[in-house]
N, C-alpha and C positions, 0 to 999 in steps of 0.2 A: 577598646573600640566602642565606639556609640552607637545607638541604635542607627541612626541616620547613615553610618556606614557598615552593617551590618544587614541586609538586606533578605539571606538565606541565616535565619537564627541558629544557633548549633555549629556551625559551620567555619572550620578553621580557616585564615586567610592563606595558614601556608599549605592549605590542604592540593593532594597530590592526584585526586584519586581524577577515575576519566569519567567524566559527565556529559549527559545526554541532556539538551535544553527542547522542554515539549513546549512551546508557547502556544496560547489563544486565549477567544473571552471564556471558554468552559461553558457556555450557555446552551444547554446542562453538560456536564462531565460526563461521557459516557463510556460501554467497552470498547469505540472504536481506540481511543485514546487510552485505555490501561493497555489492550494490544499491541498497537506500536510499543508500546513503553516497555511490555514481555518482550518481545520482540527484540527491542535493542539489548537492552540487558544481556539477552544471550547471544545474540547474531555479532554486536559490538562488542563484546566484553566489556562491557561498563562496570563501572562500581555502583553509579545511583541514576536515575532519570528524574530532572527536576520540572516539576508543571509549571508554569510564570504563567498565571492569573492576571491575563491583564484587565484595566482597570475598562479600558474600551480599546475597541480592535479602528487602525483610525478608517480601514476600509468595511468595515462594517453599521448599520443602522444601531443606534439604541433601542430600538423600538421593543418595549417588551425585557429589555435589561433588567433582570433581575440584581439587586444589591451583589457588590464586590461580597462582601463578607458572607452570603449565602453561597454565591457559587464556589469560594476560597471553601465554606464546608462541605457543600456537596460532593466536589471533588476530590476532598479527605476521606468522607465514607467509601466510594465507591475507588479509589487507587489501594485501599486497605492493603500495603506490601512494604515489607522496609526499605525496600530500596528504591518506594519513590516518596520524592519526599514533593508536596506541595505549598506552594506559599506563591504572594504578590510582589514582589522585589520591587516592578517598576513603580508601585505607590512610593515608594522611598527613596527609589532612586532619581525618581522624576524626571523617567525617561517613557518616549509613546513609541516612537518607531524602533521595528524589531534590531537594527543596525546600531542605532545606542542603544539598546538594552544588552547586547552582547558586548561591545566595544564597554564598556561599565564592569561588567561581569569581567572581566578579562582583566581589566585594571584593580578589582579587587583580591583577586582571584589569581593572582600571577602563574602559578607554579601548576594550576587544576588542567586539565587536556577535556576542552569544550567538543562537545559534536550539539552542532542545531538538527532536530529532528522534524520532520512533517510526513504526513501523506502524499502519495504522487498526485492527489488531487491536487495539490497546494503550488505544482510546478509550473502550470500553464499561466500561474496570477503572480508569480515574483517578478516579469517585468511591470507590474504598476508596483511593485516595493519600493519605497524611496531608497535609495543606493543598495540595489539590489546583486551591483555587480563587485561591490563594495563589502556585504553581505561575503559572497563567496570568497573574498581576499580574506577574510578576518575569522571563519571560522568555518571547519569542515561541516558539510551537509549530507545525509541520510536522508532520504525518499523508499518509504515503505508502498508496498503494492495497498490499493482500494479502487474497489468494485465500480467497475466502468471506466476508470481512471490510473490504469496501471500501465502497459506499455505505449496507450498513445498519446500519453502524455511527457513521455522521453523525447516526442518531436517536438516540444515546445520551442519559444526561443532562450528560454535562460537556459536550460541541458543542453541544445544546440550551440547553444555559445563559448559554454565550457566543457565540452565532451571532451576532450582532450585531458582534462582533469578527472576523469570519469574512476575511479576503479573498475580493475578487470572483477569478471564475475569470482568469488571464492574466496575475493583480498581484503572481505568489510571489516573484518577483524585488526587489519592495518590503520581504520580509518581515524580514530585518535590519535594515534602516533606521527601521520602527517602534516605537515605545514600545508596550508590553503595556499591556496586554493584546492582542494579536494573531494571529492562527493562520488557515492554510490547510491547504485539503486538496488532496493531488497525486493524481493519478489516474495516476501513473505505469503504465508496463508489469510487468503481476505479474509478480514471482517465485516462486514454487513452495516453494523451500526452508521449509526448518522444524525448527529447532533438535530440538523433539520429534521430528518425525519421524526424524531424523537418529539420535538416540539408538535411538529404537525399532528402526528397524532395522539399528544397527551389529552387526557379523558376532562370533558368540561364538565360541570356539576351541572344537573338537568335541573328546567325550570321546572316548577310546580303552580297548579292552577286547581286550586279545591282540594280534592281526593285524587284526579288523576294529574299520574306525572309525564310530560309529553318527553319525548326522546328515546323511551324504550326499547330496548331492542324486541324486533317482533321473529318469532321462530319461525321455521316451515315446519304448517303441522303433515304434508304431506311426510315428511323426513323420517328417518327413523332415531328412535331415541341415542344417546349417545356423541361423540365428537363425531364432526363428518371427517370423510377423507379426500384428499386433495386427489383430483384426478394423475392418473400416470402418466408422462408428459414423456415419456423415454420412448413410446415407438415416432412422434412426432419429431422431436428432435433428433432421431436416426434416419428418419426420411429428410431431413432437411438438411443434414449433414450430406447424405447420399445426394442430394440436389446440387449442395455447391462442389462435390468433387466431382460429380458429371461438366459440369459449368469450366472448372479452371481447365478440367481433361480439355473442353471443347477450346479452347483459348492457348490451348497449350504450355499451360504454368509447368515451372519445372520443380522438381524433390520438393515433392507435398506432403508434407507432416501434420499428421494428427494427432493431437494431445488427447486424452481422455479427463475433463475434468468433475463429471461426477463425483460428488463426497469431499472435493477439495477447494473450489471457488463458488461462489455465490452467483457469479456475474453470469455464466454459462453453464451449458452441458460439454461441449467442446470447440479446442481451440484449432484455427487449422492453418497453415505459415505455407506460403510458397515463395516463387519466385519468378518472378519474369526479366527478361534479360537488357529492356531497356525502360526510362521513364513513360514511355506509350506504349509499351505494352502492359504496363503494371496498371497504370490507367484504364486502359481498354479492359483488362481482365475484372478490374475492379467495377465497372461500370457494365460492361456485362453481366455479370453476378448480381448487382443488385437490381437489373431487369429482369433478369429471371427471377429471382425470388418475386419481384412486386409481380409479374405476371400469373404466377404459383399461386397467388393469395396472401403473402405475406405483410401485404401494408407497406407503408413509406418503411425505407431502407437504412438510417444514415449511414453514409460514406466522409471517410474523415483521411485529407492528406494527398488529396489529388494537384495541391497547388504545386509542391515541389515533385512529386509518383518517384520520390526515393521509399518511402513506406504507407500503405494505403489501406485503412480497415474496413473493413464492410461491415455493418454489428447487426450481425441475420439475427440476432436475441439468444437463443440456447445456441448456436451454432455464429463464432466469432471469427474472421478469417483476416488474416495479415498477410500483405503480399508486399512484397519486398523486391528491390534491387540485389543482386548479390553481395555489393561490396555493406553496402547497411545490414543486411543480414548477417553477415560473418558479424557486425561491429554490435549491434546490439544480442545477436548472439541469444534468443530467444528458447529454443531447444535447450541449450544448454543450462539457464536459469533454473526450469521445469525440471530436466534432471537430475539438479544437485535436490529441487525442494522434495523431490521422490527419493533420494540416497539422505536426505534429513528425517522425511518420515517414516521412512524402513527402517527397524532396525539391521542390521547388518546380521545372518546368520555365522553363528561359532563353527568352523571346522573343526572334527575333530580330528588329531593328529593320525596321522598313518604309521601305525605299527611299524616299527625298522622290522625289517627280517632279520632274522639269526642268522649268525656267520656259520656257514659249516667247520663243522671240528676237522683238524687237519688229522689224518690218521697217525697215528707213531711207527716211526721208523722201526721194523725190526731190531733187536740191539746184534 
């Protein structure tokens, strides 16, 4: 095989194994992307997750692009795992959009069981994909949870289109093994990371003028020596909590559930799901709530999903509330995600067995 068709070096053409496809530009490679990539490994049972370094992203700016072959290294050092293995295929295969670069792979690859992976950010921008619906014909898809962007981003229109191809919660383990169209969503544990952010605040080298260098950080000398510590934001976000369950109480939402996500998500303190019984009331409920908070003090509110008020979020900040139709509620089934990722990070305690009792001795018969 030549290089020109050989595009994952190493790599057998009649290989069997199940692969995870992580595509992007990598500008930079960070843990949100080794996470997904743990993530699948275990949630999918894959055998490897492969990075595709592409050469330029076609919906993204260059601006600031760092050289292909730097970020092909950066994202070497930091995936440091055998079982991902990174490289740029589409430079060889001289393909740009995500739809032929799988369609490719697939043709080299005949026998390998693809899963394309992304963040749930990534779900609300597949309708400007070029043959996006095309996309989900050709190869199963994995949508991991990320902060901000995790269940309201299921009411997009590409999930919305193919919800019916959805896996049920508990079945991701099925998801190589099916023919596409296919896709689940993982509710993994967020990671935080953020390519942008990352860039945003990489440290620039201060100028200098003489002896002094301007840019320094200046301390508080009132302060005391030492790291500071971040104020405790826990009775706050329990008064705010207590705010919106007065609110739905007042609106009359029905089987209100609170999550506790302290320790477990980045995005919040807690998550809180109701239901109201028609599209106007889910609305009304939602819209209420977020007048009360802003009259509370809490600043602009956003509200997301009142166009259709099948599912509608109010993002109080440490305090997230989802209000729901019934029948959507059962179908994305949100409680239930959160309880399986609580029976994933528990471990299960061992029982120990209960002693059988001893049979009594039968007496003997006089002879």
């Amino acid at each position: 095989m030549t290089t020109a068709h050989h595009p994952m070096p190493g790599v057998s053409r009649d290989t069997t194994r199940r692969l995870g496809l992580l595509g992007g530009s990598f500008k930079p490679a960070q843990e949100g992307h080794r996470h997904i990539s743990l993530e699948a490994l275990r949630r999918l049972g894959l055998d490897e997750v492969w990075w595709l370094v592409s050469p330029q992203n076609p919906l993204k700016s260059d601006n600031g692009m760092e050289p292909l072959p730097s970020r092909v290294a950066r994202a070497r050092q930091l995936a440091r795992h055998p079982r991902i293995r990174v490289d740029a295929p589409e430079l060889l295969l001289g393909t740009r959009y995500t739809l032929d670069t799988v369609r490719a792979l697939r043709r080299l690859y005949p026998r390998a069981r693809f899963v394309w992976l992304m963040g749930a950010d990534i779900l609300p921008q597949l309708e400007h994909w070029l043959g996006w619906r095309e996309l989900f014909a050709t190869i199963p898809i994995a949508a991991f949870a990320r902060p901000g962007w995790s269940y309201p981003a299921l009411a997009a229109a590409a999930p919305r289109a193919f919800a019916r191809y959805r896996l049920a919660v508990g079945q991701e383990r099925r998801l190589a093994s099916c023919e596409p169209p296919a896709w689940c969503f993982i509710p993994s544990r967020l990671d935080s990371h953020s390519a942008t952010a990352i860039r945003a605040v990489r440290p620039r080298k201060p100028r200098t003028s003489g002896s002094k260098t301007k840019g320094t950080t200046i301390t508080d000398q009132n302060s005391p020596p030492g790291p500071r510590q971040l104020p405790d934001r826990s009775k706050a976000s329990n008064a705010l909590l207590a705010l919106a369950r007065h609110s739905l109480e007042e609106d009359k939402a029905e089987n209100v559930v609170v999550i506790d996500l302290k320790g477990k998500s980045a995005f919040a303190d807690y998550m809180v799901i109701a239901s109201g019984r028609s599209t106007r009331q889910v609305v009304a409920i939602a819209e209420h709530l977020a007048d009360r908070l802003k009259q509370a003090g809490h600043g602009y509110i956003p509200v997301e999903g009142k166009q259709t008020g099948d599912w509608v979020l109010v993002d109080g900040g440490d305090v997230v509330v989802h209000i729901f139709r019934p029948e959507p509620r059962v179908f994305y089934a949100l409680e239930k995600m959160w309880a399986l990722e609580e029976e994933a990070a528990e471990p299960k305690p061992v029982k120990a067995k209960a002693a059988r009792p001893a049979r009594p001795r039968r007496a003997k018969k006089p002879a």
